[in-house]
C-alpha positions in Angstrom: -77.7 84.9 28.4 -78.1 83.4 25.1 -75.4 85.3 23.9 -73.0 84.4 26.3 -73.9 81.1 25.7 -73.5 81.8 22.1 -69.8 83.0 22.1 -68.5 80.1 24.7 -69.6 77.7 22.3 -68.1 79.3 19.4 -64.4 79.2 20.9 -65.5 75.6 21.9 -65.9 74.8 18.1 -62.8 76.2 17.2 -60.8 74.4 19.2 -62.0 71.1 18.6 -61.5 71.8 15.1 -58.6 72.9 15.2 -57.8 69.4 16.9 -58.1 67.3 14.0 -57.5 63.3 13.6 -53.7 62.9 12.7 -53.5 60.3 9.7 -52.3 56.7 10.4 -48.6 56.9 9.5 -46.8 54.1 7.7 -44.3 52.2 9.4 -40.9 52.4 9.2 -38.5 50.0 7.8 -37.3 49.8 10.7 -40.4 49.3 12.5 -41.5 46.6 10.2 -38.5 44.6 10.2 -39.2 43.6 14.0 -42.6 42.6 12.9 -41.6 40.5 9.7 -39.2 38.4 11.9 -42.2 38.1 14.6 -44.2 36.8 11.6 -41.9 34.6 10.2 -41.4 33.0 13.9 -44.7 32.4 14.3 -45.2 30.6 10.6 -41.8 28.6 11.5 -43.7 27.6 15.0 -47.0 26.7 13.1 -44.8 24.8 10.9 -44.9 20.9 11.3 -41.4 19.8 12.7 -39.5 17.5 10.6 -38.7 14.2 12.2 -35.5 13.0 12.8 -34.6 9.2 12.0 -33.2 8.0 15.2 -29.7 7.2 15.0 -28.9 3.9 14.9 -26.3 2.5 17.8 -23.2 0.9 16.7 -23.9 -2.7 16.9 -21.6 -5.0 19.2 -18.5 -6.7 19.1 -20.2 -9.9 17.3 -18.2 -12.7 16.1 -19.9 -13.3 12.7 -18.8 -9.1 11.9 -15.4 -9.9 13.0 -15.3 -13.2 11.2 -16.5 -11.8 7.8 -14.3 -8.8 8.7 -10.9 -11.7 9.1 -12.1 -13.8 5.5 -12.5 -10.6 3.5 -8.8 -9.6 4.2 -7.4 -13.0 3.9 -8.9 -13.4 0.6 -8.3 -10.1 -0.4 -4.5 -10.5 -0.3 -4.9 -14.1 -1.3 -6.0 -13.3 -4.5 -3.3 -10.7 -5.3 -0.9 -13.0 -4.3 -2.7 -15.6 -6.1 -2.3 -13.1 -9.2 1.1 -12.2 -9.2 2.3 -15.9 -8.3 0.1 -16.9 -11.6 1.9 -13.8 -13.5 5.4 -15.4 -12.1 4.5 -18.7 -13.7 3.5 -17.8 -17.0 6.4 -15.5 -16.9 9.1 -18.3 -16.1 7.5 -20.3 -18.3 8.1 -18.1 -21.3 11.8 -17.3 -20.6 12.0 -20.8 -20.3 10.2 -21.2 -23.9 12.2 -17.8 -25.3 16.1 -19.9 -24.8 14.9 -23.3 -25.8 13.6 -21.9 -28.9 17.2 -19.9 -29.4 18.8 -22.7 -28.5 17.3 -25.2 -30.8 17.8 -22.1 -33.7 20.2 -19.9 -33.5 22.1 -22.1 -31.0 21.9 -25.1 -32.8 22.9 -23.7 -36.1 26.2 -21.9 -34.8 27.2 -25.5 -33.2 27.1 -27.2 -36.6 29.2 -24.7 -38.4 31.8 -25.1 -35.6 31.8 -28.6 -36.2 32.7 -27.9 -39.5 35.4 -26.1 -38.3 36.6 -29.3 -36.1 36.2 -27.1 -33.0 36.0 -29.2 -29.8 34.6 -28.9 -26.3 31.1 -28.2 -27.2 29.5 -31.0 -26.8 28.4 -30.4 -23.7 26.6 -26.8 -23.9 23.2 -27.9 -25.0 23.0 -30.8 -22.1 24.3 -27.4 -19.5 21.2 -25.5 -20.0 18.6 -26.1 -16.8 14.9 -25.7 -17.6 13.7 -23.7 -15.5 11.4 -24.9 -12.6 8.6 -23.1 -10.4 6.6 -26.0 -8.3 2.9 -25.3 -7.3 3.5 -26.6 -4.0 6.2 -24.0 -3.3 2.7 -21.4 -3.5 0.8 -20.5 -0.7 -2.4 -22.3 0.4 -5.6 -19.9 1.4 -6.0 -19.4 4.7 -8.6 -22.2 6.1 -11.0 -19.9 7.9 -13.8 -22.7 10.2 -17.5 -21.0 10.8 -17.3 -21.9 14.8 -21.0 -23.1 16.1 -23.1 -20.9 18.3 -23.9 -23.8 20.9 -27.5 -23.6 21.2 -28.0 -27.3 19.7 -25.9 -28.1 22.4 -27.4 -26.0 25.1 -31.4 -26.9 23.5 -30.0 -30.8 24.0 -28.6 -30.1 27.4 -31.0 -27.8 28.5 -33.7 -30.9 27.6 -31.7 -33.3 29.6 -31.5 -31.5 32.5 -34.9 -29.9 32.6 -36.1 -34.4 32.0 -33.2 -34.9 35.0 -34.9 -32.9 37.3 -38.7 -34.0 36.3 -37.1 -37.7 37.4 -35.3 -36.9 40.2 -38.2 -34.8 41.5 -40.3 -37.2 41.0 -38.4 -40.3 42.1 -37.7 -38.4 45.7 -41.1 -37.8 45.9 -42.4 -41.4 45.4 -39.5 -42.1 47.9 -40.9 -39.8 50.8 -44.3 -40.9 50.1 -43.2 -44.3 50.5 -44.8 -45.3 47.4 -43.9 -49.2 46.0 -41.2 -49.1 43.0 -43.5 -50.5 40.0 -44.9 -49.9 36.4 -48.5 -49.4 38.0 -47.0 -46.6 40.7 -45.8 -45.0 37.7 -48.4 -45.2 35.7 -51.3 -44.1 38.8 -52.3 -40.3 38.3 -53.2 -40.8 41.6 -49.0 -40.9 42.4 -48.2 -37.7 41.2 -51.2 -36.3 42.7 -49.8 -37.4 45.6 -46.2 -35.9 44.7 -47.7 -32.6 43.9 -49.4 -32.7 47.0 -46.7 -33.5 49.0 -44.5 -30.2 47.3 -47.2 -28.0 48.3 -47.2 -28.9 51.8 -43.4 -28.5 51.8 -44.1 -25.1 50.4 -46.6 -24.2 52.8 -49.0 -23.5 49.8 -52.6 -25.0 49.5 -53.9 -25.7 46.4 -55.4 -28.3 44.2 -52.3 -31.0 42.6 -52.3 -28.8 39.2 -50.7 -26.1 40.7 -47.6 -28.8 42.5 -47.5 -29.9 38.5 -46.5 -26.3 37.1 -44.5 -25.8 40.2 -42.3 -29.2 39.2 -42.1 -28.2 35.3 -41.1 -24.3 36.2 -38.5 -25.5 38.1 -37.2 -28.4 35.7 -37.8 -25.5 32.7 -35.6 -23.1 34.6 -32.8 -25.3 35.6 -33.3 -26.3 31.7 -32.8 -22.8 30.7 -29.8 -21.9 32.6 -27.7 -25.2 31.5 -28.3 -23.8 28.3 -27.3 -20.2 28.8 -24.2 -21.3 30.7 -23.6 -23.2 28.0 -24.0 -21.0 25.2 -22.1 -18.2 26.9 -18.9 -20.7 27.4 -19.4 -21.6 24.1 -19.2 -17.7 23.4 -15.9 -17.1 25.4 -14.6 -20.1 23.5 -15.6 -18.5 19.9 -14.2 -15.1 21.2 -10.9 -17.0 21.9 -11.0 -19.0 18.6 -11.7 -15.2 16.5 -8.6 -13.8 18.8 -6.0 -16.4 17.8 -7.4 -16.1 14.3 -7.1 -12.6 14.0 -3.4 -13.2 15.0 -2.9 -15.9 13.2 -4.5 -13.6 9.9 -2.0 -10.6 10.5 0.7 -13.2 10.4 -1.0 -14.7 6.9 -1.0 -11.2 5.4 2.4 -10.6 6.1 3.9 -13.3 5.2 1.8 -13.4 1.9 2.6 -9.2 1.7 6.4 -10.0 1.7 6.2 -12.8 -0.4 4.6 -10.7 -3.1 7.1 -7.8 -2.9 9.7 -10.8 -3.4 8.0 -11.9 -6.8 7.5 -8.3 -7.7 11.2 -8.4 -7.9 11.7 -11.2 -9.7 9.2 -10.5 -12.0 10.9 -7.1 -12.9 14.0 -8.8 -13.5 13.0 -12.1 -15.9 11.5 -9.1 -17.9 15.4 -8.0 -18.1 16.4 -11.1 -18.5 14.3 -11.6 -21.2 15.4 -8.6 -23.3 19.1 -9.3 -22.5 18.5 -12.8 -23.7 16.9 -11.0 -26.7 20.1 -8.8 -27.8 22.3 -12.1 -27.8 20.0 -14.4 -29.9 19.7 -11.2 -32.8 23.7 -10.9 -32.3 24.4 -14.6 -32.5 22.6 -14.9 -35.6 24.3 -11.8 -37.2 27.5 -14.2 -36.0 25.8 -17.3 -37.9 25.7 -15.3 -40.8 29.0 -14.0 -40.8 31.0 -17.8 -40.3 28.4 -18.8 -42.8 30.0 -16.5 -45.2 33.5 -17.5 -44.0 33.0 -21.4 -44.5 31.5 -20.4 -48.3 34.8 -17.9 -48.9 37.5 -19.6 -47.2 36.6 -23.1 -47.7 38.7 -24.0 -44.7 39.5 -28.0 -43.3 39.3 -26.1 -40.2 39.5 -23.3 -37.4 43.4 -23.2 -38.2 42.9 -22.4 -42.2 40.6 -19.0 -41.6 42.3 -16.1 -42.2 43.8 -14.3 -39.0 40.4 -11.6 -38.7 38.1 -14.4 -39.1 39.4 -16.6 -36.4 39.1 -13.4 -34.4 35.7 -13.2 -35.3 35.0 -16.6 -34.6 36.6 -16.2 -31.3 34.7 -13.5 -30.2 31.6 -15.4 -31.8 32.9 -18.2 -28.5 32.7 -15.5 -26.5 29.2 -14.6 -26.7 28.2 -17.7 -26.8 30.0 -18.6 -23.1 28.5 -15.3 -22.1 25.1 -16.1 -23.1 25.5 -20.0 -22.1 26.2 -18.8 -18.9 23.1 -16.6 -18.3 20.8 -19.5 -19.8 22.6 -22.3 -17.1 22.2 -19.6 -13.8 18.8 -20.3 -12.3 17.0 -17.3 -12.3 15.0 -18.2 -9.2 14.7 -20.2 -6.1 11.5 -21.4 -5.8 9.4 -18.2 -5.6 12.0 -15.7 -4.8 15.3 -13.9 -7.1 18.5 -15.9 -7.0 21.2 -13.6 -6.0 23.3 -15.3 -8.9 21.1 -14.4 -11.6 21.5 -11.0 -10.8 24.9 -11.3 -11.2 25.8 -13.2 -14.0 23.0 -10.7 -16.0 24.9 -7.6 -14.8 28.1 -9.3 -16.7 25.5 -10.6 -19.9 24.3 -7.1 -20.5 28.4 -5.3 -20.2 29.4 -8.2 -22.8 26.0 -7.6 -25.6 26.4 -4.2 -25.0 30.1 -3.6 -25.2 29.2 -6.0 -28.4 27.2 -3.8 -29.9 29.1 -0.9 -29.2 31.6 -1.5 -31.1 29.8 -2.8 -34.0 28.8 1.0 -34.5 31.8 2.5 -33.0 33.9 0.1 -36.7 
């Protein structure tokens, strides 16, 4: 029997040893991968959430915004107007500098050598020139923009009146249904407005002590107080509203008007600058033409225009026609108050085909 037991054991044995304890295998990448991103949930959930700055809400259509709003543009193109109408002045003001200064030169000196040639008809061409003029009042003003009032110094002082209305009207009908006598002393008696106070609390059905009929009376004056001043600070609202409406329409008109006018001295600044350099050519020319009589009245010693020599009195006759030419350009106004004159335009466009047909053929000899 031992035996037997023996042997059954023995196959027993084997088998459970045979059975051995598999080793822990190493997860996959695979595996692990689910597990990091479980991980990496659970840190982001332990995590303290960051917290958001609530947004702010777009503030209301408020007149003081839309006022600001109206005086930054009107300045703003103010004071690029302002800019270019200063730039226009000083500009006019140096033309006007640039052919007095020729004129009392170069001018000046080619008059006196035609008087020596006993040339007439001249006389006249320093008198002919027109200063050039550019008023302050022809510029725009800024645009007058008035801070409208809130109302609520009106609606406090209303508000006050009404509320001390009510205390005396209240007050006076109750001293009237209690048939209380019409003197200083009535007024004067606690004992009346006890009396009034008592009477509103009957008429209210309410009973308790006169304190209560006094905070009854000055709620109801303090609320009638506080809607005259809401109404009136709301109409006073609507009115500002009204006011910032016409404004804004009165501002778009401003900028436009100011927007055109400085496109308009845009272009007559461009062309006094042409003006300037046309004038330029003829004074250098005119004295090259001093020069050359100069030499003529030292040579030729003539009595007059009639004893030069046939080329010379063609010089000095195209020497006249510059000086027309030029004459000309000085006496055209180049502008009409803060705008181009047409005119100018034109009698530069014939200035500049004279000088430069001038100088043309002064290299073309």
């Amino acid at each position: 029997m031992e035996e037997k037991e023996i042997e059954e054991k023995i196959p027993q044995q084997k088998e459970e040893s045979a059975v051995e304890p598999k080793e822990a295998k190493e997860p996959t990448k695979a595996e692990a991968k689910p597990k990091e991103i479980e991980n990496e949930a659970n840190k982001e959930q332990t995590k303290p959430q960051e917290v958001q700055p609530p947004q702010q809400k777009e503030p209301k259509d408020d007149i003081k915004k839309r006022l600001e709003e109206i005086k930054q543009k009107s300045k703003s193109v103010y004071e690029e107007y302002k800019k270019y109408a200063n730039d226009l002045k000083a500009s006019l003001f140096n033309l006007s500098k640039q052919e007095d200064n020729i004129l009392k030169t170069t001018v000046n000196e080619l008059l006196g050598y035609f008087k020596k040639l006993k040339m007439e008809g001249l006389e006249d061409i320093k008198t002919s020139i027109k200063n050039i003029e550019y008023d302050n009042k022809e510029q725009e003003k800024e645009l007058e923009i008035k801070e409208p009032s809130s109302g609520r110094a009106k609606g406090i002082i209303l508000g006050l009146l009404t509320a001390i209305a009510i205390l005396i009207g209240v007050i006076g009908y109750g001293v009237q249904v209690a048939n209380l006598e019409l003197t200083m002393s009535t007024f004067s008696s606690k004992s009346t407005y006890d009396t009034i106070a008592a009477y509103y609390l009957k008429l209210l059905n309410i009973n308790q002590p006169p304190i209560v009929g006094y905070i009854l009376i000055g709620l109801v004056a303090l609320v009638f107080g506080f809607l005259v001043y809401k109404i009136t600070t709301y109409l006073k609202r609507i009115k500002n509203m009204r006011y910032v409406k016409e404004l804004e329409k009165n501002t778009f008109e401003y900028e436009n008007k100011l927007k055109n006018k400085i496109v308009k001295i845009k272009e007559l600044l461009d062309h006094l600058e042409k003006v300037k350099s046309v004038t330029q050519k003829y004074d250098i020319i005119l004295q090259e033409q001093n020069g050359k009589i100069k030499r003529m009245l030292f040579i030729e010693q003539p009595e007059s225009f009639e004893d030069l020599h046939h080329v010379s009195k063609v010089e000095v006759e195209k020497t006249l026609l510059i000086l027309d030419e030029f004459v000309k350009l000085m006496d055209t106004p180049v502008n009409k108050g803060e705008e181009l004159n047409p005119d100018s335009i034109t009698r530069l466009k014939s200035a500049n085909i004279v000088i430069n047909e001038v100088i043309k053929k002064i290299y073309e000899s």
